[in-house]
N, C-alpha and C positions, 0 to 999 in steps of 0.2 A: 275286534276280531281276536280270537284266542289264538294263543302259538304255536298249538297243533292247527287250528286251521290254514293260519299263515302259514305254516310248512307246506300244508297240503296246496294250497298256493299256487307256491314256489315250486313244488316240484309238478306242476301242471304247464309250466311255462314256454315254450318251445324257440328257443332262439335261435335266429338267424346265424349268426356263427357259433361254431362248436372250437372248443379247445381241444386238441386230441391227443391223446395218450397212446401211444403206439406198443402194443404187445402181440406175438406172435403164440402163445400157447394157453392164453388164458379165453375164459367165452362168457359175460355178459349177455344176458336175456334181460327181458325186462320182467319176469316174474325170482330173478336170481340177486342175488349179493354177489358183488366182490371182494375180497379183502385186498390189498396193496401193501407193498415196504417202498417207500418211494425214498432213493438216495440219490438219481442222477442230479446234478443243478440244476438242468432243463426241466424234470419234470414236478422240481420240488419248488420253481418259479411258478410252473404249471398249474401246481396246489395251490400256493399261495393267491394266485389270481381268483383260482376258480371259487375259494373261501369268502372272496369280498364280492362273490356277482351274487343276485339274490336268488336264481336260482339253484345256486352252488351244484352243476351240473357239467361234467367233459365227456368227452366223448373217447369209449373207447375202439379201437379200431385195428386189424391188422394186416403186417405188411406181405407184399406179395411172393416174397421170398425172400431168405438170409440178406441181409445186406443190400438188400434194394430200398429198405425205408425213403433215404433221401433222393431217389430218381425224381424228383418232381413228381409231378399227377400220378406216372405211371407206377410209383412205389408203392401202394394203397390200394385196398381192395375199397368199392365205393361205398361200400355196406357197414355200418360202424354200428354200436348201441349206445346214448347216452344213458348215463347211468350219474344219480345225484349222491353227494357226500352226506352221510347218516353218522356215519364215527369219523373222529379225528383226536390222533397223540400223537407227538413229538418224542422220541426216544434220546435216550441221554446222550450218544451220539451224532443228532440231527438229523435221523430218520423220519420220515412221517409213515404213519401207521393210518391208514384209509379203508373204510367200509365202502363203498359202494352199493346203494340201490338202484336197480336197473327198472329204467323208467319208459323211454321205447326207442325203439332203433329208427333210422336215419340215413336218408343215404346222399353221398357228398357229391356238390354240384359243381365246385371246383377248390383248390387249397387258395390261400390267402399267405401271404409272405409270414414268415415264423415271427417269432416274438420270444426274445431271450432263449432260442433256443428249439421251442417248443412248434408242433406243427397247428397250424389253426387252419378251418372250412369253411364255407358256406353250407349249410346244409339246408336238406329237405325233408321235412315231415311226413308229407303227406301220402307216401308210399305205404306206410304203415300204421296210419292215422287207428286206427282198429288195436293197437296193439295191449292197450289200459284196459283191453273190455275182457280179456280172461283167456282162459280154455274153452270151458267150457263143458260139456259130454261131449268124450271125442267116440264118434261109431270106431274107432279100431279095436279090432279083436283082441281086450283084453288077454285073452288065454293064450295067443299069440306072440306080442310083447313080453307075457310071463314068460313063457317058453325059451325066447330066443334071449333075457335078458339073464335064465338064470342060467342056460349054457355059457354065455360069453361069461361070468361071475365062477363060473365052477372051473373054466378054462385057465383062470387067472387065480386060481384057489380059492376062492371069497365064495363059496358056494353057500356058508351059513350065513352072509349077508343078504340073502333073498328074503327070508321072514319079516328082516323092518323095514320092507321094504313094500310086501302085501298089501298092506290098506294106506296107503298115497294112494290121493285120486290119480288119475293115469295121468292128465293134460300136468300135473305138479311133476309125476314122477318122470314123462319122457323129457322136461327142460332141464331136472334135476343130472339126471344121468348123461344128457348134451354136456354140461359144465363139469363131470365127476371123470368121465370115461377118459382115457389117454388117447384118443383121436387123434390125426393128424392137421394139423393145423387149416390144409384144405377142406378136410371133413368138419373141422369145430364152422370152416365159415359156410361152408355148404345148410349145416343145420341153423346158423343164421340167419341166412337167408330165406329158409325157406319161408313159402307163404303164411302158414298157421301153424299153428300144434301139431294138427294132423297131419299135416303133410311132411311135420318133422319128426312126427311117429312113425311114419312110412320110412323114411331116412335112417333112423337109426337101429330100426328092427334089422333093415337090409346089412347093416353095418356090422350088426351082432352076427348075423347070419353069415357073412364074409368071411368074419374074423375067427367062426366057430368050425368053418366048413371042415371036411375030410382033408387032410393036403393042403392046408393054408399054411403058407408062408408067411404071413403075417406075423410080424413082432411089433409089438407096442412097449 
Protein backbone atom coordinates (compact mmCIF):
# COMPACT_ATOMS: atom_id res chain seq x y z
CA UNK A 1 0.00 0.00 0.00
CA UNK A 2 1.34 3.54 -0.85
CA UNK A 3 1.48 6.23 1.78
CA UNK A 4 -0.85 8.32 0.38
CA UNK A 5 -3.26 5.41 0.34
CA UNK A 6 -2.47 4.64 3.93
CA UNK A 7 -3.22 8.14 4.72
CA UNK A 8 -6.36 7.85 3.05
CA UNK A 9 -6.77 4.99 5.19
CA UNK A 10 -6.35 6.48 8.22
CA UNK A 11 -8.30 9.33 7.80
CA UNK A 12 -11.30 6.99 6.87
CA UNK A 13 -11.24 5.41 10.25
CA UNK A 14 -13.95 6.33 12.76
CA UNK A 15 -13.28 5.71 16.31
CA UNK A 16 -15.18 4.95 19.02
CA UNK A 17 -13.59 7.42 21.40
CA UNK A 18 -12.73 11.02 20.24
CA UNK A 19 -10.07 13.03 22.16
CA UNK A 20 -11.58 16.58 22.37
CA UNK A 21 -10.23 19.83 21.98
CA UNK A 22 -12.36 22.40 23.34
CA UNK A 23 -12.61 25.76 21.53
CA UNK A 24 -15.46 28.31 21.63
CA UNK A 25 -14.91 30.53 18.47
CA UNK A 26 -13.17 28.53 15.99
CA UNK A 27 -15.74 26.10 13.37
CA UNK A 28 -14.45 22.78 11.76
CA UNK A 29 -16.47 21.44 8.87
CA UNK A 30 -15.44 18.54 7.30
CA UNK A 31 -14.79 20.14 3.86
CA UNK A 32 -12.54 23.09 5.94
CA UNK A 33 -8.95 23.28 7.66
CA UNK A 34 -7.98 24.30 10.89
CA UNK A 35 -4.99 25.87 11.86
CA UNK A 36 -4.05 25.56 15.95
CA UNK A 37 -1.15 27.24 18.28
CA UNK A 38 -1.56 24.67 20.89
CA UNK A 39 0.33 25.89 24.25
CA UNK A 40 -1.87 24.65 27.14
CA UNK A 41 -0.19 21.27 28.76
CA UNK A 42 -3.58 19.71 28.43
CA UNK A 43 -3.87 20.18 24.92
CA UNK A 44 -0.28 19.73 23.95
CA UNK A 45 -0.61 16.08 25.93
CA UNK A 46 -3.66 16.01 23.63
CA UNK A 47 -1.39 16.40 20.49
CA UNK A 48 1.06 14.33 21.50
CA UNK A 49 -1.37 11.31 21.99
CA UNK A 50 -3.40 12.12 18.96
CA UNK A 51 0.21 11.82 16.76
CA UNK A 52 0.74 8.19 17.99
CA UNK A 53 -3.17 6.87 17.07
CA UNK A 54 -3.17 5.84 13.49
CA UNK A 55 -5.63 7.75 12.71
CA UNK A 56 -4.16 10.95 13.99
CA UNK A 57 -7.78 12.38 14.39
CA UNK A 58 -9.53 14.71 17.72
CA UNK A 59 -12.33 16.00 17.90
CA UNK A 60 -13.04 19.42 17.93
CA UNK A 61 -15.96 20.69 19.97
CA UNK A 62 -17.59 23.54 21.74
CA UNK A 63 -18.45 24.65 25.11
CA UNK A 64 -21.70 25.76 26.04
CA UNK A 65 -20.93 28.93 27.43
CA UNK A 66 -17.79 30.93 29.10
CA UNK A 67 -16.57 28.94 31.75
CA UNK A 68 -18.90 26.01 31.66
CA UNK A 69 -16.33 23.65 29.77
CA UNK A 70 -15.77 21.60 32.92
CA UNK A 71 -19.62 21.14 34.21
CA UNK A 72 -19.44 17.63 33.31
CA UNK A 73 -21.86 16.41 30.27
CA UNK A 74 -23.70 19.51 30.57
CA UNK A 75 -20.53 21.85 29.55
CA UNK A 76 -20.51 20.50 25.74
CA UNK A 77 -22.61 20.96 23.08
CA UNK A 78 -23.03 17.34 21.69
CA UNK A 79 -22.13 18.16 18.16
CA UNK A 80 -18.35 18.25 17.73
CA UNK A 81 -16.28 17.66 14.20
CA UNK A 82 -13.42 15.44 13.97
CA UNK A 83 -10.93 16.87 12.12
CA UNK A 84 -7.28 14.77 11.30
CA UNK A 85 -3.61 16.20 11.67
CA UNK A 86 -2.14 17.06 7.97
CA UNK A 87 0.74 19.69 9.37
CA UNK A 88 2.58 19.39 12.44
CA UNK A 89 5.86 22.07 13.93
CA UNK A 90 7.02 22.54 17.15
CA UNK A 91 7.97 26.14 17.70
CA UNK A 92 11.24 27.12 19.46
CA UNK A 93 9.19 27.85 22.43
CA UNK A 94 7.14 24.42 22.66
CA UNK A 95 4.31 25.54 20.86
CA UNK A 96 2.85 23.10 18.39
CA UNK A 97 1.65 24.55 15.13
CA UNK A 98 -1.36 22.14 13.91
CA UNK A 99 -3.31 22.01 10.51
CA UNK A 100 -6.34 20.33 10.88
CA UNK A 101 -8.40 18.54 8.01
CA UNK A 102 -11.99 18.17 8.82
CA UNK A 103 -13.15 14.82 8.10
CA UNK A 104 -16.84 14.53 9.64
CA UNK A 105 -18.64 15.54 12.42
CA UNK A 106 -19.77 13.40 15.40
CA UNK A 107 -22.05 13.60 18.00
CA UNK A 108 -21.08 12.70 21.58
CA UNK A 109 -22.84 9.94 23.43
CA UNK A 110 -21.29 10.49 26.72
CA UNK A 111 -17.68 12.02 28.08
CA UNK A 112 -15.14 9.51 29.49
CA UNK A 113 -13.01 10.62 32.55
CA UNK A 114 -10.14 13.07 31.24
CA UNK A 115 -6.68 11.97 30.75
CA UNK A 116 -3.78 14.34 31.61
CA UNK A 117 -5.99 16.96 31.50
CA UNK A 118 -7.67 16.78 28.36
CA UNK A 119 -11.64 15.90 27.82
CA UNK A 120 -12.21 12.56 26.02
CA UNK A 121 -15.97 10.83 24.50
CA UNK A 122 -17.62 8.26 23.28
CA UNK A 123 -18.75 9.30 20.06
CA UNK A 124 -21.20 8.53 17.16
CA UNK A 125 -20.82 8.59 13.63
CA UNK A 126 -23.56 7.70 12.27
CA UNK A 127 -25.72 10.80 12.59
CA UNK A 128 -23.68 12.14 9.79
CA UNK A 129 -22.56 9.11 8.11
CA UNK A 130 -23.18 11.16 4.54
CA UNK A 131 -20.83 13.95 5.47
CA UNK A 132 -17.53 12.57 2.91
CA UNK A 133 -20.01 12.52 0.07
CA UNK A 134 -19.62 16.43 -0.75
CA UNK A 135 -22.11 19.38 -1.47
CA UNK A 136 -22.95 18.74 -4.10
CA UNK A 137 -25.40 21.23 -6.64
CA UNK A 138 -27.19 23.02 -3.93
CA UNK A 139 -30.84 24.34 -5.56
CA UNK A 140 -30.35 27.74 -3.46
CA UNK A 141 -30.71 30.83 -5.13
CA UNK A 142 -27.32 31.63 -6.09
CA UNK A 143 -28.16 35.27 -6.86
CA UNK A 144 -29.63 35.27 -3.43
CA UNK A 145 -26.47 34.29 -1.34
CA UNK A 146 -24.61 36.77 -3.75
CA UNK A 147 -26.94 39.44 -2.61
CA UNK A 148 -27.19 38.98 0.90
CA UNK A 149 -23.22 37.82 1.12
CA UNK A 150 -22.01 40.93 -0.52
CA UNK A 151 -24.15 43.49 1.65
CA UNK A 152 -23.02 41.69 4.86
CA UNK A 153 -19.06 42.26 3.10
CA UNK A 154 -19.84 45.87 2.12
CA UNK A 155 -21.26 46.49 5.81
CA UNK A 156 -18.00 45.50 7.27
CA UNK A 157 -16.06 47.36 4.47
CA UNK A 158 -14.72 44.34 2.45
CA UNK A 159 -17.09 45.02 -0.33
CA UNK A 160 -14.07 44.47 -2.96
CA UNK A 161 -13.79 41.07 -1.48
CA UNK A 162 -16.88 39.76 -3.36
CA UNK A 163 -15.07 39.40 -6.85
CA UNK A 164 -12.72 36.24 -5.58
CA UNK A 165 -15.19 35.20 -4.28
CA UNK A 166 -17.69 34.64 -7.70
CA UNK A 167 -16.78 31.54 -9.04
CA UNK A 168 -16.53 29.16 -5.63
CA UNK A 169 -18.95 26.59 -6.23
CA UNK A 170 -21.64 27.79 -3.71
CA UNK A 171 -21.72 24.34 -1.52
CA UNK A 172 -17.35 25.31 -1.07
CA UNK A 173 -18.18 28.94 -0.66
CA UNK A 174 -21.45 28.73 2.00
CA UNK A 175 -18.76 26.26 4.52
CA UNK A 176 -16.04 28.70 3.63
CA UNK A 177 -17.85 31.74 4.89
CA UNK A 178 -19.49 29.53 8.05
CA UNK A 179 -15.48 29.22 9.27
CA UNK A 180 -14.53 33.05 7.94
CA UNK A 181 -17.64 35.24 9.12
CA UNK A 182 -17.23 36.59 13.04
CA UNK A 183 -20.54 34.65 14.24
CA UNK A 184 -21.46 34.03 17.36
CA UNK A 185 -20.38 31.10 18.77
CA UNK A 186 -24.05 29.84 18.94
CA UNK A 187 -24.49 30.65 15.34
CA UNK A 188 -20.80 29.08 14.30
CA UNK A 189 -22.74 25.74 16.06
CA UNK A 190 -26.03 26.38 14.83
CA UNK A 191 -24.31 26.03 11.07
CA UNK A 192 -22.79 22.92 12.50
CA UNK A 193 -25.23 21.35 13.04
CA UNK A 194 -27.18 21.82 10.45
CA UNK A 195 -28.36 18.86 8.34
CA UNK A 196 -26.56 19.56 4.79
CA UNK A 197 -25.09 22.44 3.01
CA UNK A 198 -28.20 23.43 2.14
CA UNK A 199 -29.75 23.89 4.86
CA UNK A 200 -26.71 25.68 6.08
CA UNK A 201 -27.01 27.93 3.15
CA UNK A 202 -30.40 28.68 4.35
CA UNK A 203 -28.78 29.64 7.81
CA UNK A 204 -26.44 31.79 6.84
CA UNK A 205 -28.04 33.93 4.10
CA UNK A 206 -30.72 34.54 7.19
CA UNK A 207 -27.71 35.50 9.12
CA UNK A 208 -26.37 37.98 6.65
CA UNK A 209 -29.75 39.30 6.20
CA UNK A 210 -30.04 39.90 10.11
CA UNK A 211 -26.88 41.31 10.40
CA UNK A 212 -27.50 43.75 7.25
CA UNK A 213 -31.13 44.66 8.17
CA UNK A 214 -32.25 48.47 8.52
CA UNK A 215 -31.75 49.15 12.40
CA UNK A 216 -29.56 46.22 13.39
CA UNK A 217 -27.92 46.32 16.42
CA UNK A 218 -25.79 43.81 15.65
CA UNK A 219 -21.92 44.18 16.40
CA UNK A 220 -19.66 41.54 15.51
Amino acid sequence: MSEKAGARGAALLRPEEMPLFVLDEALLLPTLQLSLQVFEPRYIALTDYVLARPDRMMGIIRPRGEGVEDDGEAGLYDVGCAGRIMRFAESDDGRYLVTLDGVARFRRVRCLPPREGYRRALVDWSPYAHDRAGAGELRFDRARFALALEAYLDSRDLAGEWESFARVPLGRLVDAMAGLCPFSPEEKQALLEAVDTETRCEIIVALFEIATAPGSARVN
